[in-house]
N, C-alpha and C positions, 0 to 999 in steps of 0.2 A: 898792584893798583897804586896808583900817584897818589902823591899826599894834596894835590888839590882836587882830585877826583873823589879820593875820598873825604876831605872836608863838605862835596857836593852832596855824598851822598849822606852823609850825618848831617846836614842843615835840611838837605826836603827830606827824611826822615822826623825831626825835629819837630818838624811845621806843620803833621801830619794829627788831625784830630783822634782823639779817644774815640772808644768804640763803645755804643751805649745800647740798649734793647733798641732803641729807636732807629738804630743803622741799619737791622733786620726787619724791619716792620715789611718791607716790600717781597719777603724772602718765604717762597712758599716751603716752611722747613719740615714735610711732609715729604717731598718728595725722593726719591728711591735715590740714594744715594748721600742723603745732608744728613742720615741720623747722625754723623756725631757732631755737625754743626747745631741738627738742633740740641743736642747732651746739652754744649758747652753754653747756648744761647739760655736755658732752662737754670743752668747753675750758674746763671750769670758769670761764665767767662766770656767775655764778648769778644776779647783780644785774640784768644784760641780760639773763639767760632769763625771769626773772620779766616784764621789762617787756616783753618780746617777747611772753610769754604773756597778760600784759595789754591789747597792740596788737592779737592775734589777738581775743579775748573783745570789746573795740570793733568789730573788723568785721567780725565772725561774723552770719552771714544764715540759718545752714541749720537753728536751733536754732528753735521757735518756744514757748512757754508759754502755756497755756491762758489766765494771768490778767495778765501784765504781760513786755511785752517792751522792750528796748533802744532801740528806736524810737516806742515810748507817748508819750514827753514831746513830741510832735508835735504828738498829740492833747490831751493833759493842759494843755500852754500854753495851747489852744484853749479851755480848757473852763473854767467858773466854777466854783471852789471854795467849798462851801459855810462857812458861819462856824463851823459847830460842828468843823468837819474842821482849818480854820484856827487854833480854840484849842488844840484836841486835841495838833497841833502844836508850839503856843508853850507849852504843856505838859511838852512831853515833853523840849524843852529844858533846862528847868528839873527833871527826873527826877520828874515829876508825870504817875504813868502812869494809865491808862483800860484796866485788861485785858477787863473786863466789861462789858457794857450795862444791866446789875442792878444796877451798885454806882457811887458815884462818882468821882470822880478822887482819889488819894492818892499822897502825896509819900515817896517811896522813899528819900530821903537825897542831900547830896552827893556822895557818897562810896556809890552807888548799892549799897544790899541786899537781892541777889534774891530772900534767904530771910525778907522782910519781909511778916506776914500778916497786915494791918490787922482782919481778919475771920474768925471761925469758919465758912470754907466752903471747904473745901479748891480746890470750882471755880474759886475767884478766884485762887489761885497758881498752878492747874495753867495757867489762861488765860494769867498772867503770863509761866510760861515756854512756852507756844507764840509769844508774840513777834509775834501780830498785829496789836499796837496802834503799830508799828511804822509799819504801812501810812503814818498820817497824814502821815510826816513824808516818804516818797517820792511821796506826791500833791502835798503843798504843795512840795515841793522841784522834782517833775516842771514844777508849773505856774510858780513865781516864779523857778526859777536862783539861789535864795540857798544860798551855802555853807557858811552856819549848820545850815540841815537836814542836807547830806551831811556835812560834820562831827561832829555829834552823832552821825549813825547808823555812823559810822565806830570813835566812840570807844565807844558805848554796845555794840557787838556785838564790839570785842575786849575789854571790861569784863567783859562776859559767859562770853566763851570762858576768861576766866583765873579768874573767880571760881567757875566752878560746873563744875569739871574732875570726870570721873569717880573717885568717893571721896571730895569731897569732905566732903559729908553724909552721914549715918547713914540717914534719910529721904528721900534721892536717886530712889529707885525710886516715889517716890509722887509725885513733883514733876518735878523738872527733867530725872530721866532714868529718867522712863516710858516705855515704851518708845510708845506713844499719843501722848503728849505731845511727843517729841523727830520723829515724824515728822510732827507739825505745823507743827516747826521747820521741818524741810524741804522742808516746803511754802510756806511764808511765806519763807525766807530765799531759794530759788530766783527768785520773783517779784521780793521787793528787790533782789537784787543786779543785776537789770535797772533798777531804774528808778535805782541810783543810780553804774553802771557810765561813764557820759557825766563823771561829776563826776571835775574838775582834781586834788580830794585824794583821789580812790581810785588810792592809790598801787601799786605792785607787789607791795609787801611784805604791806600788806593784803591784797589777793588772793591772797598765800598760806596767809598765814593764816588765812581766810576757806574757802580750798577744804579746806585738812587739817583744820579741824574741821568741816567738812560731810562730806566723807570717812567721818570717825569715826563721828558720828552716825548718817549712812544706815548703815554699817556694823551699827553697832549694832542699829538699828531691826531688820536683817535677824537679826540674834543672836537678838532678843528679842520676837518676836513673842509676843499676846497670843491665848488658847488657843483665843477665839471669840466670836463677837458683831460687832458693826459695828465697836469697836474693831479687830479685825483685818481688818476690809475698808481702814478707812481708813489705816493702816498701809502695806499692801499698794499702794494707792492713790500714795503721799506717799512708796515707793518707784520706783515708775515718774515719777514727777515726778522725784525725783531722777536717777535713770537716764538719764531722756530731757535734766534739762536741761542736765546735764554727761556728756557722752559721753566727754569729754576725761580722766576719770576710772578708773581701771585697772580698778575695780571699778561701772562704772557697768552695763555688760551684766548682770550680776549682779541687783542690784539690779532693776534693770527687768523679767528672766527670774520673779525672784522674784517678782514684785508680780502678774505675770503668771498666774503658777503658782497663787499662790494665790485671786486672785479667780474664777480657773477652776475650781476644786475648793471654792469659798466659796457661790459663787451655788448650785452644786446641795445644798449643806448648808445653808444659813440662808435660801431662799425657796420656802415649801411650796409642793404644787401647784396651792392660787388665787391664785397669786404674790405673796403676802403674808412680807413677810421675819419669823421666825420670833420676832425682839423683841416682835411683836403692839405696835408703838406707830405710830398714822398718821402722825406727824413725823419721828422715824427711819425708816419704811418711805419716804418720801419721800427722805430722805437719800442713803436708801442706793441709789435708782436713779441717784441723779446720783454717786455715788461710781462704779456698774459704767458708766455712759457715760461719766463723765470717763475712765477707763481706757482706754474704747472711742476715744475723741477724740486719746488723748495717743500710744494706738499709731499709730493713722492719720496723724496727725503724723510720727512715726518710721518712717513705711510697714512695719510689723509686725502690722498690722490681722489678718491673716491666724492669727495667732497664739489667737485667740480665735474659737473656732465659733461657727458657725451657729446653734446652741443657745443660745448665751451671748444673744444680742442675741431673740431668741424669750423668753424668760424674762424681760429686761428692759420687754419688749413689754405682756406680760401683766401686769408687775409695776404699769404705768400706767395699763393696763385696772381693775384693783382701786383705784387712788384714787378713781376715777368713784364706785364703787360705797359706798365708803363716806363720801365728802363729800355735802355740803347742796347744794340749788341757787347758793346764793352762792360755792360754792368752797371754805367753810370745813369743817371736820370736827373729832369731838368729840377732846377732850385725853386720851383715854386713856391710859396710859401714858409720862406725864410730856412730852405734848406741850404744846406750846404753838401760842397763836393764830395763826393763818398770816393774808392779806391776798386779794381775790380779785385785788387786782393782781399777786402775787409768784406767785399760784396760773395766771394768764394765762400771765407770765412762763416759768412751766418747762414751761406747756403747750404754746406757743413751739418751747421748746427741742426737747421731745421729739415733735413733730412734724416738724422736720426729719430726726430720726434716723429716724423712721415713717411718712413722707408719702403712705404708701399706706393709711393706718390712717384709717378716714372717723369712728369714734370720737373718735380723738385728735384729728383735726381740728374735730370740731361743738365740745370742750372747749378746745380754745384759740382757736376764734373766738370764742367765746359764745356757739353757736348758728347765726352767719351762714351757717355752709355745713359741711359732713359730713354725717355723720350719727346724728341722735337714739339715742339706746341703745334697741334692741329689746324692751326687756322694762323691767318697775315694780321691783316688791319682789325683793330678790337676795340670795343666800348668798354668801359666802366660807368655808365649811366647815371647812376645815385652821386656819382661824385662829381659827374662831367670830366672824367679824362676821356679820352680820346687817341687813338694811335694809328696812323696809317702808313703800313710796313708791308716792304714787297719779299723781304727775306728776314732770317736770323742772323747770318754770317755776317763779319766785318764789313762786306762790299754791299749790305742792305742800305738804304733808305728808310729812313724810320723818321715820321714828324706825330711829335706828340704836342694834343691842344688841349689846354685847359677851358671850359666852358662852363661852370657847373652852377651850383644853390650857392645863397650865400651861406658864409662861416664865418667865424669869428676868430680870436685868439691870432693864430702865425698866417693866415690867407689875406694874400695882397690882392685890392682892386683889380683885377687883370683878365677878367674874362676872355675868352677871344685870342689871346697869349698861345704862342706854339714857339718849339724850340725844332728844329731841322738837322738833325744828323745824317751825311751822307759819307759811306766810304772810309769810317773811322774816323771823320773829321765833326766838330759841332761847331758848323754855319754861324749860329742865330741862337746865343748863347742865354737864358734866363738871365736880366742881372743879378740875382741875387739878392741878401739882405744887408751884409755890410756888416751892421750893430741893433740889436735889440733894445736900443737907450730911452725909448718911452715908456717903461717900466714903470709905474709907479708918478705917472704925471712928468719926466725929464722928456723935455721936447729935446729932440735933435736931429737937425738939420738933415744929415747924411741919413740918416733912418726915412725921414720923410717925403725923399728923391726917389731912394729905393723902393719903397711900397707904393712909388706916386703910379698911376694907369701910363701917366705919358713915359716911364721907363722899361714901358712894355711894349709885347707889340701884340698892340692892337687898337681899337677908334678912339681918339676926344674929340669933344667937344668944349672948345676954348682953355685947351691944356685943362679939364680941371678931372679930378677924383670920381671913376663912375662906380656905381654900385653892384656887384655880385647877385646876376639873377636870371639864370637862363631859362629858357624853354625851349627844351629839345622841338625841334620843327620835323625832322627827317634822321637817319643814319642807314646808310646803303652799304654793301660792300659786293662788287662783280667785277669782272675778268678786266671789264675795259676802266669803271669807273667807280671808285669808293668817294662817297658825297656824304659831309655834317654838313646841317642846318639847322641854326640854333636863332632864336631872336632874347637878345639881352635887354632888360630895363635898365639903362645903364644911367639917365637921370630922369629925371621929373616929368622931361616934357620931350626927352628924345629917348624912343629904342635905337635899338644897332642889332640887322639881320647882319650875320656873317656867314655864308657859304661857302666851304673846303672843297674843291676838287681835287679829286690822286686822279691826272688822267693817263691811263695806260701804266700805269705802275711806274711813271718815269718825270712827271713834272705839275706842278700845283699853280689851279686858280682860285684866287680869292675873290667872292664877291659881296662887298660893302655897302648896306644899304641904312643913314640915316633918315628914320621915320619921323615925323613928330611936329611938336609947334618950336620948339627949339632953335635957336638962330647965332652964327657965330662961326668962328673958324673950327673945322675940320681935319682933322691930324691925324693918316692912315702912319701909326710907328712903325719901324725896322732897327735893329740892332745888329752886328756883324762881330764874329767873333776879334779880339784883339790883337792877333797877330800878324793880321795881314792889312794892305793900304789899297783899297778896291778904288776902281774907275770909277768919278760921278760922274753921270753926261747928263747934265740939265735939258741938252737941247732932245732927247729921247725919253726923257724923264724917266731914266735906269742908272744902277747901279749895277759893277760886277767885280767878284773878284779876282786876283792876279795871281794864283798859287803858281809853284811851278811844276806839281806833279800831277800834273791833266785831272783833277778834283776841281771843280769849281764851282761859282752859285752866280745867275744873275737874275736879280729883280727889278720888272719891269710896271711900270705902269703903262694900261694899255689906253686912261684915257687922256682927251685932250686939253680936259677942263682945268686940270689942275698941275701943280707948280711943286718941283722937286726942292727940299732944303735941309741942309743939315741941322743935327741936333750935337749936344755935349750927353755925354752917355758912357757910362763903367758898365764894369761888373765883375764880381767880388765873389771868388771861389773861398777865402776861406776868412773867419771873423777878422775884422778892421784891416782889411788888405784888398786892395782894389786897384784896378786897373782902366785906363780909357780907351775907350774903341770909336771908332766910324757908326755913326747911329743918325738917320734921316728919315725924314715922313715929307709923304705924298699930300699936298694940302687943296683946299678950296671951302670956298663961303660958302656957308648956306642962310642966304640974306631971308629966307619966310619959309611958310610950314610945307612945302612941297621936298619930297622926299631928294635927297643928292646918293649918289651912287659911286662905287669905287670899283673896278675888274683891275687885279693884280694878278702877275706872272710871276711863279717863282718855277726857275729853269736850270737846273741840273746843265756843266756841259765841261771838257776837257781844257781844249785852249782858246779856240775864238768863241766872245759871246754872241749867240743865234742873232739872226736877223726876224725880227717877231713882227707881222702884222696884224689889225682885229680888222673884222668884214660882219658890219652889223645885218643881221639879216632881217628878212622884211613881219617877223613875229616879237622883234626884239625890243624888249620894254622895262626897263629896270624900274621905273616907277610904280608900276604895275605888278612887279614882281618876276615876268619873263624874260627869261634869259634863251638868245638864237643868236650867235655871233658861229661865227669862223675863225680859225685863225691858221696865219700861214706861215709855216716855222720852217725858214731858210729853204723856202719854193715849197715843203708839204703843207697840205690844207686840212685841217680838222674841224669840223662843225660840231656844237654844244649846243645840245638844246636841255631845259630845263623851266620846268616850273616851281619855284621857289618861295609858292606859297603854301605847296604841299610837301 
């Protein structure tokens, strides 16, 4: 050991408080295995209780953690550390943290400031104090046995515990002690404290101090639960963590009953019955199954399994049923409601996971082999109802056609204005891309620009009126599916004094008509949106009023408008696959006034075709009435003739 490593470790030795009865106050010293912490706690050694308590916590076997146990550094020695995980470390050292994966590394001070916000995004502090950047320094510590890492994370987390005491801040409730944010501490702190429990300078006294502010916090977390939403499942969640990983704990049964309680009365309140979680976001809906299995995992662990019916795990079942239905054949699904890109590796991944919990489920298994073995989903185009997705799909395979539409009830929390919203994937390629979210930065009252483009209606695709914000609020009208023609009909209150019919046609399993009907006393310009994915530079022809694109691998898309009344024009338009990173694309709407209360009307072509875009005509025929709600056109695609008839009030 160096003689300035060891002057480190004689000064935070030095600095470290006596051990009084009051250290143990939180310490159930009943339980099987502390008799001789409590001996030493009763004959007032408190210095030997602590380290007694410390010796027991080293050879404790019966605890086990979902994500990092006491015995990991086995494997972890074993294993190559990658270099970016390696800086992230030498990093942190130096109080040069990484809380986000959207921002980059910044330097917090010598004299570390955790109420330092290099950035107008509150997500980036809240990151800060969940404390999972943390990890780097118990993986590289795990793997190398240098006590520079456990040192640091020694000094850096009772830095923390003394600077950001409750009352500290005015703004505490929005940061440090969220009650969201503090049970993610608890989550990430039960993991570390295993991987850095082996290390010479995790002294006794740290351990106590270590356990009484975790104590507090879970405590807390269970005080201040938040009133609804995924924030309260993971809450709920990240108390059973705590619960399960210190039992040793007076109030640990507590905690764990609790986490219990409430994911059991959570699941039948926030996953409607096409088991879609009620935020209406595909990435949180994701989220949140692995939040109610890990639950299911960490009882099973504590053999409490029993605790959670029958029910519980039937609704998680269904819940994975609904991802199928609303992802692409590659795995991926659109971003609606502030999701972001997922992988079809990570998508394998949890398909994986939730197979072993389902393995009777021949669905779940054709989705996490890719195919190899279960069994294919029985049916094409699907509803999810409750939530308003939507999917109309001619196949499973790469060369399918798959357009999922969002139309549903309103939500709150991560759901953007955008009813009416469809994404088009044909052939492995996604057309007509969701934009995405960008940045979360309204958080807590910070307006920000880029956030409020993103969530805006008009970065979607589907109706305004007069570019403005419309409201979340469908009614299912119809939903068909047959050989020739699968047909949604939905009518949206989208503002005050204008609804928005929107009718999907799949005709023949090969190409989509849109029909746009605003109702109402509402008056003002009229904006049918389109988005186009970003890599490609597509043909506008004003005088056709279409758009098409130019790939060069015979995939292509063109949309047309088939009426006369109105006037093709470009828009400015991104979209943002992963946080603060975005891109601009080709994005244009179909416009026209609607100068009084008489309905206006929009029929849209969306056309599938290789290298030349079709020659499209429409032939109104003599039933055909959009104002009226009847739909009898024709149309003649490059000399074929197809007639539509439909009544679109039923």
């Amino acid at each position: 050991m160096s003689i300035a490593f060891a002057m480190l470790t004689a000064i935070a030795v030095a600095q470290e408080p006596l051990m009084t009865k009051e250290s143990f106050k939180n310490i159930n010293l009943d339980q099987p295995g502390l008799e001789k912490v409590k001996k030493s706690v009763a004959a007032a050694s408190y210095d030997l209780a602590a380290a007694e308590l410390l010796h027991y916590y080293r050879d404790r076997t019966s605890v086990r953690h979902l994500n990092f146990n006491s015995d990991d550094y086995i494997q972890l020695k074993r294993k190559k550390i990658d270099e970016t995980t390696k800086q992230l470390a030498e990093d942190i050292l130096l109080h040069k943290f990484k809380p986000h994966k959207g921002y980059p590394t910044y330097d917090y001070g010598k004299e570390i400031n955790w109420q330092y916000r290099p950035v107008k995004d509150q997500l980036l502090s809240t990151f800060l104090h969940r404390t999972a950047f943390w990890e780097n320094l118990g993986v590289v510590y795990s793997n190398t046995s240098d006590e520079r890492y456990a040192l640091e994370w020694f000094f850096q987390v009772s830095d923390y515990i003394k600077k950001n005491k409750q009352g500290t801040y005015s703004d505490e409730k929005d940061y440090g002690w969220k009650a969201f944010v503090v049970s993610f501490r608890l989550n990430h702190w039960s993991g570390l404290f295993n991987l850095f429990l082996r290390s010479p300078n995790f002294t006794p006294a740290f351990l106590m101090e270590f356990l009484n502010s975790y104590n507090e916090q879970a405590d807390y977390v269970m005080a201040n639960y938040t009133d609804i939403g995924n924030h309260r499942l993971y809450e709920a969640l990240h108390l059973m963590y705590a619960g399960s990983t210190f039992p040793e704990l007076k109030n640990a049964k507590s905690w764990r009953g609790s986490g219990i309680e409430v994911l059991n009365a959570e699941i039948e309140k926030q996953v409607l019955p096409d088991g879609i979680q009620f935020e209406l976001s595909p990435g949180y809906h994701i989220g949140t199954i692995k939040i109610f299995l890990d639950a299911l995992r960490i009882a099973q662990l504590a053999d409490i399994a029993s605790e959670f019916p029958e029910t519980y795990s039937r609704k998680v079942e269904k819940m994975v049923l609904a991802v199928g239905k609303y992802s692409f054949p590659n795995y991926e699904y659109p971003l609606f409601g502030n999701s972001f890109m997922t992988s079809k590796a990570q998508m394998l991944k949890n398909y994986k996971e939730w197979t072993t919990v389902f393995p009777d489920n021949k669905t779940i298994e054709y989705y996490a082999t890719d195919g190899a073995s279960g069994q294919k989903p029985n049916y094409l185009s699907s509803a999810l109802p409750n939530a308003g997705f939507y999917a109309f799909r001619d196949g499973w395979d790469m060369n399918a056609t798959v357009m999922q539409i969002k139309a549903g009830p309103p939500a709150s929390f991560h759901s953007h204005p955008d009813n009416g919203n469809f994404v088009l994937w044909i052939k492995g390629r996604n057309f007509t891309p969701d934009a995405g979210s960008f940045i979360y930065a309204n958080i807590g009252h910070h307006e920000n620009e880029k956030r409020d483009w993103y969530r805006s209606t008009k970065a979607h695709q589907t109706l305004t009126l007069n570019n403005k914000n419309m409201e979340n609020n469908a009614r299912l009208i119809n939903w068909e599916t047959s050989d020739k023609i699968d047909m949604l009909n939905y009518i949206n209150s989208s503002y005050n004094d204008l609804e928005h019919q929107r009718t999907f046609l799949f005709v023949d399993k090969n190409y989509f008509i849109i029909i746009d009907r605003a109702i109402g006393e509402g008056t003002g310009e009229l904006d049918i949106h389109f988005n186009l994915k970003e890599d490609n530079q597509p043909v506008v022809d004003n005088a056709k009023n279409r758009v098409y694109t130019t790939y060069t691998d015979d995939n292509n898309l063109l949309i047309q408008s088939l009426n006369t009344s109105v006037s093709l024009k470009l828009e400015k338009s991104f979209v943002s696959y992963e946080y603060q990173k975005e891109t601009a694309r080709t994005a244009f709407a179909f416009e026209q006034l609607k100068p009084d209360n008489r309905t206006k009307s929009f029929i849209t072509i969306i056309y599938p075709f290789a290298k030349q875009a079709p020659k499209i005509d429409l032939i109104e025929n003599k039933d055909h009435d959009l104002d009226k709600g009847f739909l009898d056109i024709s149309l003649v695609i490059n000399g074929l003739k197809t007639t539509l008839k439909k009544d679109l009030t039923q």
